[in-house]
N, C-alpha and C positions, 0 to 999 in steps of 0.2 A: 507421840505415838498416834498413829491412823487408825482409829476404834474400831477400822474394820477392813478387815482381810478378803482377799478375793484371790481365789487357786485355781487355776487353771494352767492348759499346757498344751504346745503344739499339737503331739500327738491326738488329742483329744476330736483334732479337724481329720486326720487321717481313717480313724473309719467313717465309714461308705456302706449304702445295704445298694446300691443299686438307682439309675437314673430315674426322677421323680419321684424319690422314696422322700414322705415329707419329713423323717427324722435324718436328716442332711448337715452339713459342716456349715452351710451357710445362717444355720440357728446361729451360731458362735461369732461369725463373722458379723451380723445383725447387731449381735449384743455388744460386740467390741465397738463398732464403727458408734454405735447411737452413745457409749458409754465417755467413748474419747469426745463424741462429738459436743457434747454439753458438757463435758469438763468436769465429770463426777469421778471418771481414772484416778485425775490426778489425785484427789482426797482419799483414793482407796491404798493400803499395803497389798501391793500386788506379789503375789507369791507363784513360784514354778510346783506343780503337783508332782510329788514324786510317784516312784510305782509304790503299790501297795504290796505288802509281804504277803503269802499265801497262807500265811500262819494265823492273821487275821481278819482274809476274807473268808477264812472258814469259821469264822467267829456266827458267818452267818448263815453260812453254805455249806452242802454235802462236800467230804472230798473228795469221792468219787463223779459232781458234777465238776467240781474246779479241774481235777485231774482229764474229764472228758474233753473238757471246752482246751485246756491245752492242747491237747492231743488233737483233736481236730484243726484245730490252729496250724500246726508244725505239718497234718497230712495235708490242709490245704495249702501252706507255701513248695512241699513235694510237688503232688498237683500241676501246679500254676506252672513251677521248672519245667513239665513234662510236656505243656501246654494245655492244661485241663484250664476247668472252669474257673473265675474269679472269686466266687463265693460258695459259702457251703450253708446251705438253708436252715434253718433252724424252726424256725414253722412258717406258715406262712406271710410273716408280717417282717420276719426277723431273718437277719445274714448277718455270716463274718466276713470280712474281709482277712486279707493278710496283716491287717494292720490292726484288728478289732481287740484281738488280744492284750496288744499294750494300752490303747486306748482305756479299757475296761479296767486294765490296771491303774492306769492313771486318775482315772473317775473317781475309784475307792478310794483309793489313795490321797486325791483330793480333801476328801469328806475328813480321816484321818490325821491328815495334818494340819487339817484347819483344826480339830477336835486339841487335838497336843497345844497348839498356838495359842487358845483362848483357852483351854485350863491351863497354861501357864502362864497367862494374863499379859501376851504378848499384845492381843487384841481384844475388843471386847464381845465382837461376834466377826463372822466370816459368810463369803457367800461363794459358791464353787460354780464358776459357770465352764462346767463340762459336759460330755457325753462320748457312749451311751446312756440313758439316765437309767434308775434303777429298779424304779417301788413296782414292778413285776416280775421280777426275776425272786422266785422263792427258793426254798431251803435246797432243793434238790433240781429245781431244773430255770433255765433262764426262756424266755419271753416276752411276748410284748413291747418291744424294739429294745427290750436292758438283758443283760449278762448277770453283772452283780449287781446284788441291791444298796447303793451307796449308803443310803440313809442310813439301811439297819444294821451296814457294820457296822457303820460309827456310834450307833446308839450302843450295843453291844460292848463296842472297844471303850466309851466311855466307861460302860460297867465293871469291865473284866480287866482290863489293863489298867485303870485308874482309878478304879473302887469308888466311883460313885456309886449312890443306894437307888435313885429313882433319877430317870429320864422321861421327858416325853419328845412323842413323835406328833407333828403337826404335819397333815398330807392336805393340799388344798388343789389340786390337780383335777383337773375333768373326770378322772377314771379313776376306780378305786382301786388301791396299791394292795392288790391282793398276796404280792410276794410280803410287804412287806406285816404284813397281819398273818403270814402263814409262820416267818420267823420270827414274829415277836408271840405268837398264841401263847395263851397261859402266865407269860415271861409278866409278877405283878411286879417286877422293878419298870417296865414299860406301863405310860400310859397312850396311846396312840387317837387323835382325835383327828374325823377327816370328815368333809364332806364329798361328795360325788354325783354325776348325774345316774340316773338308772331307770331302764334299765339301757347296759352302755357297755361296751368291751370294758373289762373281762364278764360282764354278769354275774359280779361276785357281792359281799358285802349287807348286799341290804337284810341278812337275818342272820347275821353274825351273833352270836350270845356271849360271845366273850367279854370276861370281867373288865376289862382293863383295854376293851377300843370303845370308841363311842363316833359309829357311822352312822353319820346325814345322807340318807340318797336321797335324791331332789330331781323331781322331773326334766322334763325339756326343758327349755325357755325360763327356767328358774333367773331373778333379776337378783342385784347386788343387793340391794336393801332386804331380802328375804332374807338371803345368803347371810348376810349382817346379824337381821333376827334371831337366826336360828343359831349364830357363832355365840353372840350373848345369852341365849336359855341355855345351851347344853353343853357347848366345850368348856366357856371361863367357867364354872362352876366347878366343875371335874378336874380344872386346870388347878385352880386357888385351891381345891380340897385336897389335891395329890401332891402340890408344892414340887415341883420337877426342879435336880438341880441341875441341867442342864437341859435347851430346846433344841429340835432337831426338826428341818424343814423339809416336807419334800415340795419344792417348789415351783408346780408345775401350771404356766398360763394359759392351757386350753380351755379353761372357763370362759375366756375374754370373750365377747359379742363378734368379735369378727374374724375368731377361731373355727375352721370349717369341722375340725374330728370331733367338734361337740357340738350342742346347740343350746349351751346356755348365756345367759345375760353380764357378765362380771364386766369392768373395764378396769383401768388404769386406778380410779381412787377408790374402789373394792381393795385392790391390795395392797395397798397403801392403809386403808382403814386395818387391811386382817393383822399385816405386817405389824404395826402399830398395837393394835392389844393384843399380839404373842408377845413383843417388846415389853407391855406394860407386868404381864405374867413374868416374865424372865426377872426383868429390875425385882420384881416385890421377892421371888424366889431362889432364883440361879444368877442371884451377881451379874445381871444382865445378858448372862453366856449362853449363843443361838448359833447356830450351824446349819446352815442354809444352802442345799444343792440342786441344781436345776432337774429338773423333768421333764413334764410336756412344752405345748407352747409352738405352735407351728404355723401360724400367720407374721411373716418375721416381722413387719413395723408391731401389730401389735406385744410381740413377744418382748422388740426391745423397751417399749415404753412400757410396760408392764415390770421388767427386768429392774430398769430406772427409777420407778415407783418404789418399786419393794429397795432397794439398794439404799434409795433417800434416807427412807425411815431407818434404816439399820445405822446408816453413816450418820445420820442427823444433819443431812444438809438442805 
């Protein structure tokens, strides 16, 4: 058995917001080419992402925002027939394309089947290198270059179709996953720990009161070993107190130093180090079971060596 799973899916390359949009198909292509190139693939159980049912991304979603984003989907392939525009904007950072809709399904769907696979101890963790990514798209409306919030359906469908009692959410992404704090609020079977820079798109986060997140925002130029610091005072503590049985990642590498959409310090053995005691949390609590989907990450060399990093520790190679 290959201890660790990896879902992804063509579609996933097919949406597009537009030329020099830095959340681009060539994310995916970066992480494939660096991933075959060192020969980490082959150790991996590579798996095709299916589509997600609509039944369970409203696990985490309005249905009248799922039912919107469809609808606008289907007016903008009318459109396109008539010779209209290729995209339909969504605010200004974010577009559909004709393709985004399956995409979006396939994302969640990702996260999903990875979640089924290692609760049924196909594998022992899994890592989704898809997109759109998710951890801003909240209950009701999508943003921030995500539709669904991958992460928080699956933390959800953990709960609700598989009767686990407590999950956590680990978000280590540049920006705070405001979507995904907006659908887990109050929820004390979630415990969600994340750091972030701030202040940073969305501007959200840093005086959040809720019981059951625990947001780090951290200036500029914040370096790995801070990062590190602050990961052992407040998350493992809240980690080891809450005993998660299963972890969930939102795993996003724009903290890296030579990520431009942020401007903090992380490199390659930062995540490697985080990856490594979410791992040690998961063995002592949740049967070693982690689910791990991509997010930001948008300087591609760094992304894939970063991607590589985190993938080692999960695979143990």
């Amino acid at each position: 058995m290959n201890a660790t799973g990896y879902f992804t899916h063509k579609d996933c390359w097919k949406h597009e917001m537009g030329e020099g949009h830095p959340e681009c198909p060539e994310r995916l292509d970066a992480i494939e080419d660096w991933l075959l190139a060192t020969g980490i693939k082959d150790a991996l159980d590579t798996r095709e992402a299916p589509l997600a049912a609509l039944g369970d991304i409203e696990l985490g979603h309005d249905r009248m925002m799922v039912a919107a984003l469809r609808g606008l989907s289907e007016r903008l392939a009318d459109d396109i027939k008539a010779g209209g525009p290729a995209y339909a904007q969504i605010d200004p950072d974010t577009a559909m394309n004709v393709h985004t809709w399956n995409a979006a399904l396939r994302a969640a769907g990702a996260a999903l089947a990875a979640t089924d696979s290692v609760l049924a101890g196909e594998m022992e963790n899994a890592f989704c290198a898809v997109r759109p990514p998710g951890h801003h798209a909240c209950h009701d409306k999508a943003m921030g270059f995500c539709f669904f919030n991958n992460i928080a359906i699956a933390a959800k469908y953990a709960l609700e179709r598989h009767g686990l009692k407590r999950v956590a959410i680990v978000d280590f992404d540049v920006h705070h996953g405001n979507g995904t704090e907006d659908i887990i609020r109050g929820d004390n079977r979630v415990l969600m720990v994340s750091f972030f820079q701030h202040p940073l798109y969305p501007f959200s986060g840093a005086d959040s009161q809720d019981g059951n997140m625990v947001n780090l925002p951290v200036p500029a130029y914040t370096k790995g070993m801070d990062v590190r610091e602050l990961i052992e005072m407040m998350w493992i503590p809240r980690l080891e107190d809450f005993k998660p049985e299963m972890i969930f990642i939102s795993a996003g590498f724009d903290a890296h130093r030579d990520d431009d959409l942020g401007q903090m310090g992380l490199t390659e053995q930062d995540y490697a180090w985080i990856t490594m005691r979410i791992k040690d949390v998961a063995k002592r609590h949740a049967q070693g079971r982690i689910v791990s989907s991509l997010e930001g990450g948008y300087n591609l060399q760094a992304l894939a060596r970063s991607v590589e990093a985190h993938i080692r520790v999960l695979a143990d190679l």
